[in-house]
C-alpha positions in Angstrom: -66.8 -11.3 26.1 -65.8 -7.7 25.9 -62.8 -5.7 25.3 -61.3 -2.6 26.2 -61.1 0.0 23.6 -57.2 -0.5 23.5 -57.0 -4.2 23.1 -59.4 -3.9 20.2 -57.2 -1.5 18.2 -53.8 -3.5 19.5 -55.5 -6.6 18.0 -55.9 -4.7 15.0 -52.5 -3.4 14.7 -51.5 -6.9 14.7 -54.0 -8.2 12.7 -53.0 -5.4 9.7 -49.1 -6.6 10.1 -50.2 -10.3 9.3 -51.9 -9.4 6.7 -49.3 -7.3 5.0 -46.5 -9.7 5.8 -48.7 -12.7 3.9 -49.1 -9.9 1.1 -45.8 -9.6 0.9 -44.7 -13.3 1.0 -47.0 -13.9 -1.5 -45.5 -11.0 -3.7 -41.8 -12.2 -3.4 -43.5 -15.6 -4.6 -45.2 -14.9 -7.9 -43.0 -12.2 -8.8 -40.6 -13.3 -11.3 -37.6 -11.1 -10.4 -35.5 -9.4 -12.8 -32.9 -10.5 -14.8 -29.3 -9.1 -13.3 -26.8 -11.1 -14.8 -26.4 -13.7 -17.7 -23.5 -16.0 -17.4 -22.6 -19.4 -20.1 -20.9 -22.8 -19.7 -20.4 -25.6 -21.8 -18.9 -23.2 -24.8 -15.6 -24.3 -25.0 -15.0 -23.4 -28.1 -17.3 -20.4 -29.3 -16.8 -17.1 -27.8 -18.9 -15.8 -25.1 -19.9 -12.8 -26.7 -21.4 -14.4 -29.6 -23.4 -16.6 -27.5 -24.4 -13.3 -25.6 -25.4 -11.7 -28.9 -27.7 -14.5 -29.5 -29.2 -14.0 -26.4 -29.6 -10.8 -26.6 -30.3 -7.7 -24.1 -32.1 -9.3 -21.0 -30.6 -7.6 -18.1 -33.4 -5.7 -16.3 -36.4 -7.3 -17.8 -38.4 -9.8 -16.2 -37.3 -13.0 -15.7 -40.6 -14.9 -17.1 -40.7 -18.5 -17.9 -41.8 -16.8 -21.7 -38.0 -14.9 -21.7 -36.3 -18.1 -20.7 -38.1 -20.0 -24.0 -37.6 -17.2 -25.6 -34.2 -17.2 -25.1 -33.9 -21.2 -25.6 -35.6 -21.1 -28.9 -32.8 -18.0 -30.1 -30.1 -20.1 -28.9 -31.8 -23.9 -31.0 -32.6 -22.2 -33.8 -29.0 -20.5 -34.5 -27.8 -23.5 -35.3 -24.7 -23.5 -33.6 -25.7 -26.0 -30.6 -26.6 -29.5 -30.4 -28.3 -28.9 -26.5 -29.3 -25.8 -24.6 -30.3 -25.5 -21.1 -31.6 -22.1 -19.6 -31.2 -22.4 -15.1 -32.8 -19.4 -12.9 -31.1 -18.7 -9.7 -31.1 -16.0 -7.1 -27.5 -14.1 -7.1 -28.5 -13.0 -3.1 -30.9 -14.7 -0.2 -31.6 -11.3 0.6 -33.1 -9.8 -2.4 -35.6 -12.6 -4.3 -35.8 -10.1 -7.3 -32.3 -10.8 -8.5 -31.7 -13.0 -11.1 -29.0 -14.7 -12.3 -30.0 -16.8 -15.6 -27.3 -19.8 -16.5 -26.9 -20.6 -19.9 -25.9 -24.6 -20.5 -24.8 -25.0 -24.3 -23.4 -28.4 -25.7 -21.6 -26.9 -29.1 -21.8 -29.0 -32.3 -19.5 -31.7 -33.7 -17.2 -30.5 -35.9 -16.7 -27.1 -34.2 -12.8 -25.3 -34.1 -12.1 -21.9 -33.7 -11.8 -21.5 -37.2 -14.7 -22.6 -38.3 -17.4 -22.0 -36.0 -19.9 -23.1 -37.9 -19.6 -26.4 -39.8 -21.5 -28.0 -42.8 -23.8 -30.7 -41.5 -21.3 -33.4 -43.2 -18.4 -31.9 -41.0 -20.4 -32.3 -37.7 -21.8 -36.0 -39.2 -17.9 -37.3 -39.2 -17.1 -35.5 -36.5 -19.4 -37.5 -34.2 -18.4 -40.5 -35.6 -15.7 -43.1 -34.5 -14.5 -46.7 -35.5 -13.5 -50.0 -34.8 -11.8 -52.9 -36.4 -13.6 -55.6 -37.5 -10.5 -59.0 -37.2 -12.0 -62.4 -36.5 -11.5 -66.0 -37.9 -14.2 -68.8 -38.2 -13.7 -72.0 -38.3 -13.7 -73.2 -42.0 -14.4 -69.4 -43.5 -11.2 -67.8 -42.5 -10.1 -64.2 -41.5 -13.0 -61.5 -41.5 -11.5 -58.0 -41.8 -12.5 -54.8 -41.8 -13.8 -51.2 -39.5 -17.0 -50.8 -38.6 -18.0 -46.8 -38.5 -20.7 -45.5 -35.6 -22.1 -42.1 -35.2 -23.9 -40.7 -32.3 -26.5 -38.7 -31.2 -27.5 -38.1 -35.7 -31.0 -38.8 -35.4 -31.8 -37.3 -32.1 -31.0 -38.4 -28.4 -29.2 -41.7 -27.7 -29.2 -42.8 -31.5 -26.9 -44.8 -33.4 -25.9 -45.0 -36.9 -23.2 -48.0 -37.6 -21.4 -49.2 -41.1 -19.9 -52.5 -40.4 -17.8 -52.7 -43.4 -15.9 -56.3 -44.0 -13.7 -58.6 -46.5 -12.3 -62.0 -46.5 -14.3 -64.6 -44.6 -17.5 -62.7 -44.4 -17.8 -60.0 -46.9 -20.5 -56.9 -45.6 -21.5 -53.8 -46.4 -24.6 -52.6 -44.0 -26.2 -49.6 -42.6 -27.2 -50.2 -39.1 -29.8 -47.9 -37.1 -30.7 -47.7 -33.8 -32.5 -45.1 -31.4 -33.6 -45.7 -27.6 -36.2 -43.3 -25.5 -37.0 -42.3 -22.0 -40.6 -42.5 -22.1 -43.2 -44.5 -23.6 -44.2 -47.8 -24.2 -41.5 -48.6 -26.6 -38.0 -48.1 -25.2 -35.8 -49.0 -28.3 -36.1 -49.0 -31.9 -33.1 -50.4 -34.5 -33.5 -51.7 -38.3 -30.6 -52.7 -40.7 -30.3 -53.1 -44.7 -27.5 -54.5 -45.8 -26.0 -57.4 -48.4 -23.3 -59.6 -47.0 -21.7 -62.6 -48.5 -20.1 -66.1 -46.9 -18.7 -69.1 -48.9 -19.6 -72.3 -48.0 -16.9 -74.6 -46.4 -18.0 -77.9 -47.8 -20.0 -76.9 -51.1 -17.6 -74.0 -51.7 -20.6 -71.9 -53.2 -21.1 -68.2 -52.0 -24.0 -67.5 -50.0 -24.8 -64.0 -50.7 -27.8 -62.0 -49.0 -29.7 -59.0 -49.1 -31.8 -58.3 -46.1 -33.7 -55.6 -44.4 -35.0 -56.0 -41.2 -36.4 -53.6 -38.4 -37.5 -54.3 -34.4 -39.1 -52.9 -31.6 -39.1 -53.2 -28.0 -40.1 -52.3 -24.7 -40.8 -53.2 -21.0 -43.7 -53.7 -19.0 -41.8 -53.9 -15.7 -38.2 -54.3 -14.4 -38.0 -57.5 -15.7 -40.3 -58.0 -18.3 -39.7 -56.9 -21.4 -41.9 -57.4 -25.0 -40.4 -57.2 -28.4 -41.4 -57.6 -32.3 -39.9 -57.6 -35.2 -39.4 -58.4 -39.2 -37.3 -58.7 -42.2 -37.1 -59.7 -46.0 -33.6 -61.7 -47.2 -33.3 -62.5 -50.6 -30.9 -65.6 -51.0 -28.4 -66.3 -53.8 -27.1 -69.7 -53.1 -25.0 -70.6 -55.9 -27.8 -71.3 -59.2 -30.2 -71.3 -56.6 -32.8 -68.1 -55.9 -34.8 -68.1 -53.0 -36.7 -65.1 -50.5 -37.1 -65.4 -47.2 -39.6 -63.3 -45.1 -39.9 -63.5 -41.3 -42.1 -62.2 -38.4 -41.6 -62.8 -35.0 -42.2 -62.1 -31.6 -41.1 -62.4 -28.0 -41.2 -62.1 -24.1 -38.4 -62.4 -21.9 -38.4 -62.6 -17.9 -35.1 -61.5 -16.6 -34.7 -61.0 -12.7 -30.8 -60.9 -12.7 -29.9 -57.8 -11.1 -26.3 -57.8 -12.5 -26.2 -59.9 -16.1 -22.3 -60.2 -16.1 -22.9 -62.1 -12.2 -26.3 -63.4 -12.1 -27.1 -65.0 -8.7 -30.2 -66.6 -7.5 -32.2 -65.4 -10.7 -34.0 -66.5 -13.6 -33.9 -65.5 -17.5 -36.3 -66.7 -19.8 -37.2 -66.2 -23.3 -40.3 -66.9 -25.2 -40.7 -66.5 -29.2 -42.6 -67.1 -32.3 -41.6 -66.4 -35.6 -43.4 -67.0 -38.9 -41.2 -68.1 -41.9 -42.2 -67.8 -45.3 -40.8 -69.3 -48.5 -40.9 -69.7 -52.0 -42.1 -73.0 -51.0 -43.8 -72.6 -48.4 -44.3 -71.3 -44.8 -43.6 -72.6 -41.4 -43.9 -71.8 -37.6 -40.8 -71.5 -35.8 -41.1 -71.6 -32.1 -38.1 -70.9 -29.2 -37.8 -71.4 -25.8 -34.7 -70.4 -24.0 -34.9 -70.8 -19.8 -31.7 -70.3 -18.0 -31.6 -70.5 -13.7 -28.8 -69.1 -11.8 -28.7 -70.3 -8.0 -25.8 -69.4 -5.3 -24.1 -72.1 -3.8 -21.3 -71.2 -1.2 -19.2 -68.0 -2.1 -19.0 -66.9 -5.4 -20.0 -69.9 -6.5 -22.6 -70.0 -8.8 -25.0 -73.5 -10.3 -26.4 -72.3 -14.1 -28.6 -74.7 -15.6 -29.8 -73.8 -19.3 -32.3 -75.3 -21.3 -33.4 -74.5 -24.7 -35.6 -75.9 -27.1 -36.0 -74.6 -30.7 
């Protein structure tokens, strides 16, 4: 097949606009843009031109994935934020090159506009809140007392508790606990404490000192794996005992709402190893409950449990 001398150069023409036109889609692709305008949220107390200063002068250069850790890294390391976030968006459809950067800060506990930025101990009690501890058990009386949590102290969706109590059940622990995203263990928690009960027919105190720490995690939905230990050392009037245990366990949930389980089964499997002065023992617990729906809301739960 031939063609005329025009058709050849037409088909060039057309050839050189696609070309250029892919050029320049793939330039408005990698190019990073430049930065036009900086804007913040989330600082409700500290001024915007402080957070600015941190930032620093960014208008004009380009808007890199470096520049945006760069800018992250000024922002974590000055101390005055607890989370930072830096967002790129386009300020026009029309012109891919300009940048708008958002800057997402979550300020510290403890923060005011007079002191803008507080001691670690400030922003420690200022992520903190309490409850009180009031209860009454059957042959030990009133328990009474507050028991103190702080958030978010040892990293992301962490937990530092002080149950603190008199009367009935006398307590003084620390309690930790930290959960994660990602990985194959999902939650971690330990507590040391001493707490101290009388006994309602010998009328001697049982006091205790324990430590204990456990770990868990799933392997699907609704199987879950968990393992765990602790020391006590028992006071029991003239009597002087330590108790050391190690355990573990498997439970098979498939409720889909725990507070209304329907048509679902929940099952627990453990083993624990006890040791005492006098000896050791093997502990083993089985705990199967079954949840099947009836007519309306009605629910049949059978339980069994075998220790």
């Amino acid at each position: 097949m031939r063609f005329k001398g025009s058709r050849v150069q037409e088909f060039k023409g057309w050839l050189l606009i696609l070309c250029l036109g892919c050029a320049s889609i793939a330039s408005a692709q990698t190019s990073p843009g430049l930065v036009g305008e900086v804007r913040v949220h989330g600082n409700h107390t500290t001024p915007d031109a402080d957070v600015f200063s941190i930032v620093g002068e960014v208008v004009g250069k380009p808007a890199t994935e470096a520049l945006i850790a760069e800018i992250t890294t000024r922002l974590e390391q000055s101390g005055r934020f607890d989370g930072v976030e830096v967002r790129k968006r386009f300020r026009s459809i029309d012109n891919p090159d300009d940048v708008l950067l958002m800057v997402i800060v979550d300020e510290v506990p403890g923060i005011d506009e007079f002191d803008l930025t507080p001691s670690p101990m400030t922003r420690f009690w200022s992520s903190g809140m309490f409850l009180p501890i009031l209860h009454y058990d059957d042959g030990y009386g009133f328990t009474y007392g507050a028991r103190f949590s702080f958030v978010d102290r040892l990293g992301p969706r962490s937990r530092i508790s002080m149950p603190l109590s008199w009367g009935g059940e006398r307590q003084a622990r620390l309690q930790v606990e930290r959960t994660f995203k990602a990985g194959p263990i999902d939650r971690v928690a330990g507590e040391f404490g001493i707490g101290r009960k009388e006994n309602p027919h010998y009328e001697i105190g049982d006091t205790r000192t324990s430590f204990n720490a456990r770990v868990e995690g799933a392997a699907a939905r609704w199987l879950r794996f968990g393992a765990g230990g602790g020391v006590d050392d028992v006071e029991f009037g003239e009597v002087r005992d330590r108790l050391e245990v190690f355990g573990a366990d498997a439970t098979i949930d498939t409720r889909v709402d725990p507070a209304f389980p329907r048509n679902a089964v929940h099952a627990k499997f453990g083993w624990e190893r006890l040791r005492f002065d006098a000896g050791d023992a093997n502990r083993n617990t089985v705990d199967v409950r079954g949840y099947l729906g009836l007519f309306g809301p009605t629910v049949l739960a059978v339980r069994g449990l075998s220790v």
